[in-house]
C-alpha positions in Angstrom: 0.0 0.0 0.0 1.6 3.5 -0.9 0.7 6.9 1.1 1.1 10.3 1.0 2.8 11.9 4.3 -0.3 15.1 4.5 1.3 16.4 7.8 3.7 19.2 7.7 6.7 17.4 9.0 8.8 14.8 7.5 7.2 11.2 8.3 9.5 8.5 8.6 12.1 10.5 7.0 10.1 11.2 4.2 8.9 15.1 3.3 5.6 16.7 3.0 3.6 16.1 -0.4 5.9 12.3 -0.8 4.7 8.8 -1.1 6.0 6.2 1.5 5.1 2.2 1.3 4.0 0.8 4.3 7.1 -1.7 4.4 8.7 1.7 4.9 6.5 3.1 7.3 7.2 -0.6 9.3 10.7 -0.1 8.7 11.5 3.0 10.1 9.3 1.9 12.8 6.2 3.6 12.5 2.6 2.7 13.1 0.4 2.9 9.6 -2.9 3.2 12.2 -1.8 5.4 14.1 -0.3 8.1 11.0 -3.3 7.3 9.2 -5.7 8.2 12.3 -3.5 11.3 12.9 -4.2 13.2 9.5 0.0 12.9 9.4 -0.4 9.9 6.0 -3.7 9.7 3.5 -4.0 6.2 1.7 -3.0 6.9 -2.8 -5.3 5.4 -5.1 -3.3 2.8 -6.8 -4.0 1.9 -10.3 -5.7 -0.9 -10.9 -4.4 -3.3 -13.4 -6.2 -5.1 -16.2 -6.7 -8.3 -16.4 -5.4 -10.0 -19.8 -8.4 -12.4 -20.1 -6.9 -15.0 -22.9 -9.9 -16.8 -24.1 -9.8 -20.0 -25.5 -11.1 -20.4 -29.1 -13.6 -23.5 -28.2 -16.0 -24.4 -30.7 -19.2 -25.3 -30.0 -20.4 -28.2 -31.6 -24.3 -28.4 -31.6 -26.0 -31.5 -30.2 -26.9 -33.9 -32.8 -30.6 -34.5 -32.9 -31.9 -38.1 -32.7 -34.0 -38.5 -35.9 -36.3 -41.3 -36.2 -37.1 -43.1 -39.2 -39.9 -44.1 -39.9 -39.4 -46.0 -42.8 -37.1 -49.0 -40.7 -38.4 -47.9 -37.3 -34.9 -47.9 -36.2 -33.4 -43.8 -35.0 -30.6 -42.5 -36.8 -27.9 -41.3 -35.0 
């Protein structure tokens, strides 16, 4: 998770207006609650990434029909 440090001080080394990771924020020894609560860090929309769907190219085969003939009395398959 990235955030911005809002507060007017440097937070966790990091200056005003900045983006800090949490693993930073952890490393430095600071509390992501506890910023966040304070007003001193605000959470950064991260952009989602898109999915790469890959579709398969199946093709449908429709269902064959059991046809009865009438001539033999036996279905054709």
């Amino acid at each position: 998770m990235t955030y911005k440090v809002t507060s007017d001080r440097k937070v966790c080394g990091v200056r005003p207006g900045e983006t800090i990771t949490e693993n930073d924020i952890i490393a430095a020894g600071g509390n992501v609650k506890l910023l966040l609560s304070s007003g001193a860090i605000s959470k950064v929309a991260e952009p989602k990434a898109k999915a790469i769907k890959e579709e398969a190219q199946v093709q449908k085969e429709e269902p064959k029909a059991f046809v009865f003939n009438t001539y033999n009395n036996e279905g054709d398959k």
